[in-house]
C-alpha positions in Angstrom: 0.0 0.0 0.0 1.0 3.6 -0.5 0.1 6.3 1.0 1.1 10.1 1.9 0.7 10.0 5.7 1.5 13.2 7.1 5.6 14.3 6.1 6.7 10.9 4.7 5.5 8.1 1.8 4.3 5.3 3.6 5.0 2.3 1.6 3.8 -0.6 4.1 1.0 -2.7 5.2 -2.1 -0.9 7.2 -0.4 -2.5 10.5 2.4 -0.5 9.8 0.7 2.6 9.4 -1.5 2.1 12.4 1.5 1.5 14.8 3.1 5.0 13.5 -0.1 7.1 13.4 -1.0 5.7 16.9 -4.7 4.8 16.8 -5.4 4.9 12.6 -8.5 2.8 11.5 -8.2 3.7 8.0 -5.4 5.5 6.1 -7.5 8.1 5.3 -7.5 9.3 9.0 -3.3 8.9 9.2 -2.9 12.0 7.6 -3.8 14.5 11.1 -2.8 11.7 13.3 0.7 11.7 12.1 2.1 14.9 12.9 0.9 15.4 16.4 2.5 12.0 16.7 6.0 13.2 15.5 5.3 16.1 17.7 5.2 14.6 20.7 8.1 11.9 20.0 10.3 14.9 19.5 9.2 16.6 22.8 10.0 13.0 24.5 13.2 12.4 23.3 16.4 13.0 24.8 17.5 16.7 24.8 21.5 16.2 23.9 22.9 12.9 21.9 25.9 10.9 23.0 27.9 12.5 20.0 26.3 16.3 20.7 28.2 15.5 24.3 31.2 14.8 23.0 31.1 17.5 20.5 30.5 19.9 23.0 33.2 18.6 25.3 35.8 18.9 22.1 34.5 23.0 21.7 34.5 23.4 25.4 38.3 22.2 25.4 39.5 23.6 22.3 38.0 27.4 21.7 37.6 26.9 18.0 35.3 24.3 15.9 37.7 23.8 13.7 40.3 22.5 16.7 37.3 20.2 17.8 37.5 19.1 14.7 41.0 18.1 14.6 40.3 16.2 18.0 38.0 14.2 17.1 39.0 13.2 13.8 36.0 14.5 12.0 35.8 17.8 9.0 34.5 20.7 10.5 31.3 21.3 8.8 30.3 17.9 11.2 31.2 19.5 14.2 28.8 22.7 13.3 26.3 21.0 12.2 25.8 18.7 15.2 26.4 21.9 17.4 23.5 23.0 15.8 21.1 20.2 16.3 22.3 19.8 19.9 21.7 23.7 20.7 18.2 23.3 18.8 17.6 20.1 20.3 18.5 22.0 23.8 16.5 25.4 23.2 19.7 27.6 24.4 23.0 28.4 22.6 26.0 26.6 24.3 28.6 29.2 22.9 29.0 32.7 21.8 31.6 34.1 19.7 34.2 36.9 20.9 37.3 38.0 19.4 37.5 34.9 16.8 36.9 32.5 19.7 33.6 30.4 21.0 33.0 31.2 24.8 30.5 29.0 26.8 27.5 30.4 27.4 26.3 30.4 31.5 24.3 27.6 30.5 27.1 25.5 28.7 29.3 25.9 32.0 26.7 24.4 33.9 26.2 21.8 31.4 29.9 21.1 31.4 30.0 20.0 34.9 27.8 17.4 33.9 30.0 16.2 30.6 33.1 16.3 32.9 31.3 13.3 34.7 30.4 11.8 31.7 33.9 11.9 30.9 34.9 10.3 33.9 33.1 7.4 33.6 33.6 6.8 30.2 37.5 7.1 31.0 36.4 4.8 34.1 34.6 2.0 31.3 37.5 2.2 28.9 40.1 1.1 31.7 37.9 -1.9 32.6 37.7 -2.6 29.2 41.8 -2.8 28.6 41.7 -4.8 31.9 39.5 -7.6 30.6 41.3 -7.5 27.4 44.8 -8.1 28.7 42.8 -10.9 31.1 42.9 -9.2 34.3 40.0 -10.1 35.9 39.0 -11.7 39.2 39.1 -9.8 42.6 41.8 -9.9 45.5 40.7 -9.9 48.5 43.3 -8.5 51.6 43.3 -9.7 55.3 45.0 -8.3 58.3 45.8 -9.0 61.8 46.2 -6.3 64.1 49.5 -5.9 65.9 49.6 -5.8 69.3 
């Protein structure tokens, strides 16, 4: 079946339709449905990605977009971009520019608090990852007497 259902072609069964334009009887009524539908998915999904975090931490430590960049191995139109979606995504603007630099914003300092954890425990994950890799695994356990 094909149908226009709100933004997209929908090129599937009824079933298929019905589970994405939540309560759809016909395909002729999936065309309102649809859109208050994406609405609220986008209000319920998470404000800031995984890679928006680390993009952020990259600005935050290097001043420039073009040094985040560099830092994370990716061009620099990828680095505004997803700064883009991730301030749009948040509803505030993490940096401002002044004098040929990006400054955090009072919100992106408070923010980076926050990422500085994440950080942590990522660097945390990756070092009990390299310990099961090289095998060392198992726990020790210590005992002592006291001296008298």
């Amino acid at each position: 079946m094909k149908r226009n259902c709100g933004r997209k072609l929908v090129r599937q069964s009824p079933k298929l339709v019905r589970a994405q334009c939540e309560t759809v009887v016909h395909l002729d009524d999936c065309d309102g449905k649809l859109g208050a539908y994406m609405a609220s998915r986008s209000r319920n999904r998470a404000p800031m990605r995984l890679r928006h975090v680390e993009i952020f931490h990259a600005i935050k430590r290097s001043g420039s977009i073009s040094r985040a960049a560099e830092l994370l191995f990716i061009r620099q139109p990828a680095v505004s971009q997803a700064l883009k979606q991730a301030e749009a995504r948040l509803g505030f603007r993490l940096f401002k520019l002044e004098r040929g630099r990006l400054q955090p914003t009072p919100e992106a300092e408070m923010l980076a608090e926050a990422v500085e954890k994440v950080f942590q425990e990522v660097d945390a994950l990756q070092q009990v990852a390299l310990n099961l890799q090289r095998g060392a695994t198992g726990r020790m356990r210590i005992g002592c007497l006291p001296a008298f």
